[in-house]
Steps between C-alpha positions, in 0.01 A plus 500: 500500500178476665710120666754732626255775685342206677817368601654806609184596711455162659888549608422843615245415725676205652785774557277677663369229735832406623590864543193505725527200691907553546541886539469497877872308485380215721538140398127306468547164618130377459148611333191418714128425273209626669131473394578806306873696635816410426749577775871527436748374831789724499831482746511848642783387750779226566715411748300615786518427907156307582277800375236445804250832396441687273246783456483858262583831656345812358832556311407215305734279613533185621603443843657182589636409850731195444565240812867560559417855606481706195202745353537569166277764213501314159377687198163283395580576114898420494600296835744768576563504910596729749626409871328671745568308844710240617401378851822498765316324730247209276544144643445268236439108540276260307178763482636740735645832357377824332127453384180708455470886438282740373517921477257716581210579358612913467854440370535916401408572832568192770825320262502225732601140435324241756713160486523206724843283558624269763800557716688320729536696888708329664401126536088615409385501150279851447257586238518886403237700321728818473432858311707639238527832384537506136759742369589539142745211417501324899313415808559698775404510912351160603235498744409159639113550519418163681723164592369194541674140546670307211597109432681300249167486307140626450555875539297588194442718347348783349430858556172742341355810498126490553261752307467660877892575458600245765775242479432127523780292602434138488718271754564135537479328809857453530511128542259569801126342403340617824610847429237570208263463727643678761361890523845588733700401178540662200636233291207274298353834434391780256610774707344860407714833546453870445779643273689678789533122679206529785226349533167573330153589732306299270681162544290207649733459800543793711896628504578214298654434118283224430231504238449150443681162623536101470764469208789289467778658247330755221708580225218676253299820577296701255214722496258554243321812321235500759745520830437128539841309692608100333782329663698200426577229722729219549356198650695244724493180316120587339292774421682768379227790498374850280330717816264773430606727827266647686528723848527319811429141365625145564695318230576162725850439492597242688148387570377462149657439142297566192152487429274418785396161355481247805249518801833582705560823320205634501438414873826747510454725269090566661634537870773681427377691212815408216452640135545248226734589232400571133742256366655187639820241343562193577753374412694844578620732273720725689303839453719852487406837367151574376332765290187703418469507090200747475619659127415471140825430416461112486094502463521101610620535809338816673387505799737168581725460757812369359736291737874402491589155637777379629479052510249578232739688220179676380306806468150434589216706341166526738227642375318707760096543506354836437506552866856396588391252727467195357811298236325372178763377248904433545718429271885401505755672306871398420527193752880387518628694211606809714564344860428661828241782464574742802381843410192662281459889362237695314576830294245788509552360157360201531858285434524200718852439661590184696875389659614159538637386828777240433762637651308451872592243717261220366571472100303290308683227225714654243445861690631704546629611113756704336376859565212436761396661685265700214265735508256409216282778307117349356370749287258464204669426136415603186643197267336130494750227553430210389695335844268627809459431865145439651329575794373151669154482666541350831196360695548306889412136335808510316765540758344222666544317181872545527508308812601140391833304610789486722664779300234724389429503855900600553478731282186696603607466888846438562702605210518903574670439832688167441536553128432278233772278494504489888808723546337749745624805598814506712434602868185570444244218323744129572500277179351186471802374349602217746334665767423220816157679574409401136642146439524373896196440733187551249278542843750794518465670124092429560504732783696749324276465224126515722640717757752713367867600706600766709892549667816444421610170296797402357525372162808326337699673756350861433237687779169578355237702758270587205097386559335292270112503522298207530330344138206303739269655249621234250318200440641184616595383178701862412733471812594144358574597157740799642639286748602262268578767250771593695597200664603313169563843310838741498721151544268396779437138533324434831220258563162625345206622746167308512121693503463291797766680670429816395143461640592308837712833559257720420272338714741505801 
């Protein structure tokens, strides 16, 4: 008898645990072992657009703008959605389309909707921060607020609302480098706005948007509990960058990369007076949104900024010090299981919500997968599985340890835009398949290689006018393994490169 109480309690409490864990009606794909809390990853939504932001109303629900030119309110707790908007006017190409948005900060009195697309005016590309009132079920009355100029790529972005109630949009420099530095231009920028669309007394440029310039294509902003403003950067070929933002400073794109580590950068970075970012990657990682975690929700990783990445299929976990100003700790989370990390969330709860991006124009291998795009839910569990993700401590010695032959190298630097198995992207990155610029005239892939391209080329009978950046940061020995990576890889089977060559071109 007494067998029989044990076993029918033991069953009763597993009962209970997977009436717990399962009652929310969302499928768990994963468990996730901290140091001490066990997190749960949940699909909350399928099927979905390129979900590019997402952020929490007061309603309590989440508000997802999705590239193609949709806005959507999902219930956090059942992934039910409701339509609110679909743009008739959103161009969309590779990263151009519907993007950032955020609502006001006094949604009972001001129920405005703040969003940012990109639309095509007759042969100009436009970038639109536009007002929306919100009204019951629908957006109503656009108001462009500000317009600046758009390209095929780095448009950003993100918008905010700072703890002085004003918004923060941050721009790309539209394919233009010399814009970011550029006060005339507001594209490179963190522009600063009063709610109504002027232009605030207390910016640092008289009658002008900009609060601070000299970036290249941010995708992450995020401020945390004490007002303080992170952004996310993507480098060119190098040094993709975490910024702590402050008003009316430098952040050196084009003229510095990175950390200020050679005599040349800080000669720069004195005479001009450039801020050096918190956090630097090489190789890239392909930064997007970025978060404040500043609950008790997940006790490991408050005060952390948490970043989605794109080339790097992870979730990266910075720990923050006490002051907000320096990074102490990252760590990697779910590296090529999910693909594509575009977008990131935090409840008032304390729930974590991320959506993949591989649906966009750039997949990664085997992406994108039945049912992407997802929105994910991370939430704290109360069962311990035995099968568990965990957290991996990252520190800059070992990415530099990854950097070892021809197609690591490929991999690291060449595989996002020419993909891995030298396909490229159709009109837009050329493959290496066959390709005369990779097996013809070495002296002619060197220069590609040291010095990067620029204009229009044609490729096995296709036009190409995309820009590749220059790798002359590589060591000698690194452009010869790629070249020759590529040049007997894919099919290839051209004559291998020497160092010597690779030097005496260098040197020319």
């Amino acid at each position: 008898m007494k067998l029989c109480l044990v076993v029918l309690c033991v069953f009763i409490f597993f009962f209970i645990s997977c009436f717990n864990e399962r009652k929310t009606g969302l499928s768990v794909l994963d468990h996730i072992q901290l140091d001490k809390t066990t997190l749960k990853v949940e699909v909350l939504s399928s099927d979905m657009d390129v979900p590019w932001n997402m952020l929490f109303g007061s309603d309590g629900f989440l508000w997802v703008t999705e590239q193609g030119g949709t806005i959507k309110r999902i219930d956090p707790n059942t992934g039910s959605a409701q339509l609110l908007l679909r743009l008739p006017d959103v161009y969309r190409y590779r990263t151009l389309g519907l993007l950032s948005m955020v609502l006001h900060p006094d949604m009972e009195k001001n129920p405005y909707a703040y969003i940012h697309y990109t639309r095509r005016d007759g042969g100009a590309l436009e970038s639109l921060l536009v007002r929306y009132q919100v009204k019951e079920d629908t957006l109503i009355k656009p108001k462009i607020l500000l317009k600046i100029p758009a390209n095929t790529g780095h448009n950003g972005s993100r918008l905010a609302i700072s703890h002085d109630h004003k918004i923060l949009w941050a721009t790309g420099d539209a394919h233009h480098g010399e814009w970011a530095q550029d006060s005339t231009r507001y594209n490179g920028k963190i522009l600063r706005l009063n709610l109504d669309g002027s232009i605030p007394d207390d910016n640092p440029y008289k009658g002008s948007y900009v609060w601070a310039y000299g970036f290249r294509n941010i995708q992450g902003m995020a401020l945390s509990d004490k007002g303080l403003v992170y952004t996310s950067e993507h480098g060119d070929a190098i040094e993709d960058e975490i910024n702590l933002v402050m008003k009316g400073e430098n952040y050196g794109w084009p003229i510095i990369e990175g950390f200020h580590d050679t005599d040349a950068d800080r000669k720069q970075a004195s005479s001009k007076k450039m801020i050096e970012p918190l956090r630097s990657w090489t190789p890239v990682i392909a930064p997007a949104a970025l978060a404040f975690f500043g609950g008790n929700q997940i006790p490991e990783w408050k005060n952390s900024l948490l970043l989605a990445t794109l080339k790097g299929q992870s979730l990266r976990i910075m720990k923050l010090s006490d002051d907000g100003k320096r990074i102490i700790d990252e760590q990697a989370l779910f590296e090529n299981r999910y693909g594509r990390l575009r977008s990131i969330a935090v409840s008032p709860q304390g729930d974590l919500f991320i959506a993949t991006s591989n649906r966009d124009w750039n997949p990664s291998k085997g992406f994108p997968k039945e049912r992407d795009d997802r929105i994910l839910k991370i939430s704290p569990s109360d069962s311990k599985p035995t099968a568990v993700l965990h957290p991996i401590h990252l520190k800059q010695k070992d990415v530099q340890a990854q950097i070892q032959e021809g197609a690591q190298l490929y991999t690291l630097y060449c595989a996002s835009c020419h993909k891995e198995d030298g396909s490229g992207v159709s009109g837009t990155f050329p493959p290496l398949i066959g390709a005369e610029l990779v097996v013809g005239d070495k002296n002619n892939l060197l220069d590609i290689l040291l010095n990067g391209l620029s204009g229009e080329i044609i490729v096995n009978g296709q036009k190409y006018d995309q820009q590749m950046p220059a790798f002359s940061f590589l060591r000698d020995e690194e452009i010869q393994r790629i070249a020759n990576y590529i040049r007997s890889g894919f099919g290839n089977n051209a004559v291998p490169v020497s160092l010597s060559e690779v030097k005496a071109k260098r040197n020319k």
